[in-house]
Steps between C-alpha positions, in 0.01 A plus 500: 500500500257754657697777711421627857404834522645718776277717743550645780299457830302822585472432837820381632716632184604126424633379147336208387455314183149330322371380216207675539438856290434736814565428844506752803611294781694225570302318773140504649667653771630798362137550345281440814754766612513757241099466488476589830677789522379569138090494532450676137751232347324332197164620662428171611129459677661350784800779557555556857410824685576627867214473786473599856448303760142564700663371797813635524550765235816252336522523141525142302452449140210323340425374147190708339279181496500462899278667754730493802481751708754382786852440503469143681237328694597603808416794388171373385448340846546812690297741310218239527491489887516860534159499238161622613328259668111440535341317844247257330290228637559115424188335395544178576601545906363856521835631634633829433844511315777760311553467084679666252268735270683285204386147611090597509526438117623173553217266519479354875748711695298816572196260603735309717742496771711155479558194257252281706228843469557455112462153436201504675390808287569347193250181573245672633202518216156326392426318178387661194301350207719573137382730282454300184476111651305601792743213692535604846876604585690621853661850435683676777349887643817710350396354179095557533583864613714565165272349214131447437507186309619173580641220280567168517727391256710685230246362250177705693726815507579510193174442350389790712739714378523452160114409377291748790392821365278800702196386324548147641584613915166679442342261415675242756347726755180488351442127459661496911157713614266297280677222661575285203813260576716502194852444373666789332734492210419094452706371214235270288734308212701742346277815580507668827149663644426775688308353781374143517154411666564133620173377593271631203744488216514802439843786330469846565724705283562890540565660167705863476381691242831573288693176563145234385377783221844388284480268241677237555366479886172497398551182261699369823211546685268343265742150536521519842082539539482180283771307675341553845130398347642198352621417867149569593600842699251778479620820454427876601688820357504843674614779384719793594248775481253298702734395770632871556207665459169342590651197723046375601523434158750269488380336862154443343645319187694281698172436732301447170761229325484318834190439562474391135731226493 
């Protein structure tokens, strides 16, 4: 038979038996207790420690992980109507209303003076045409003021995200003022291209100068040329240096190879 070992509580001087090698307390009481009082006991991450009240000055403990700065949320509630407020105009009905400095970084409340005023804001908007897909898509005006592309699926943003480089948005923008339609980052088989020129055929790839000078890219390069010619895709490569620096250059290559095919 195992024998009990006898300890003795250290918070409320208890004698109590366990199996156990070392024990300090006798209930979870008596520890939530002694650790309170006790804030460098064990030096736990979450010991407690004493705050003051913003409100009312009224000391309550706290456990080190939480931020709370107020003793209860009355407290809370009260200190937040005595806060500095700002006289703003709604934009929806065009009349002038009181906020709290806090709520302008909430998205709808400093534009706005009531629920109704913020539904409305929320719908209002114009549609977009995606990035990638070029399908056109409805996006509301908080979301055209905070980004500059537009996406219509999880599939387009991701392909913009993960396969567009600097090299490619330049020449994106490039292809937009020549006024060549095109589809960028077009997955053909396995392989995905740079930009896809629909109605002549046609793959432009943009090569960086470390990443396409290493060996094996280059002899991935090589398969992917012959893959797209034996799907009867034409294919133009231009460089990093070329794009950066001398950007006619590239615009008359791309000029050339069209009026070729």
């Amino acid at each position: 038979m195992i024998n009990k070992n006898k300890y003795k509580c250290l918070c409320c001087n208890k004698i109590f038996y366990s199996y156990k090698k070392s024990r300090n307390f006798c209930s979870l009481k008596c520890y939530h207790k002694y650790r309170k009082n006790h804030q460098e006991f064990g030096n736990y991450k979450n010991a407690s420690i004493i705050h003051n009240c913003l409100y009312c000055n009224k000391k309550f403990i706290v456990l080190k992980t939480e931020n709370r700065k107020y003793c209860s949320s009355k407290c809370f509630q009260n200190n937040r109507s005595l806060s500095v407020k700002i006289l703003n105009q709604c934009v929806i009905c065009n009349n002038n209303f009181y906020i709290n400095k806090g709520d302008l970084k909430y998205k709808g409340r400093g534009e706005t003076c009531s629920v109704k005023c913020r539904q409305e804001f929320f719908k209002l908007g114009k549609y977009v045409n995606c990035e990638i897909c070029k399908k056109k898509i409805y996006k509301p005006q908080w979301v055209l003021n905070k980004s500059k592309h537009y996406f219509c699926s999880k599939k387009c943003t991701y392909k913009f995200s993960y396969y567009t480089s600097n090299l490619e948005t330049i020449i994106a923008q490039l292809l937009k003022t020549l006024k060549i339609k095109f589809i960028q980052n077009e997955f053909i088989g396995k392989y995905n291209a740079d930009f896809y020129i629909k109605h002549k055929n046609i793959l432009i790839e943009c090569d960086g100068h470390y990443w396409h000078n290493l060996p094996h890219i280059i002899k991935k390069d090589k398969e992917k040329d012959k893959y797209y010619k034996s799907k009867k895709y034409k294919v133009l490569r231009l460089q990093e240096k070329d794009i950066l620096n001398n950007i006619n250059k590239c615009e008359k290559k791309i000029v050339r190879f069209l009026q070729n095919v």
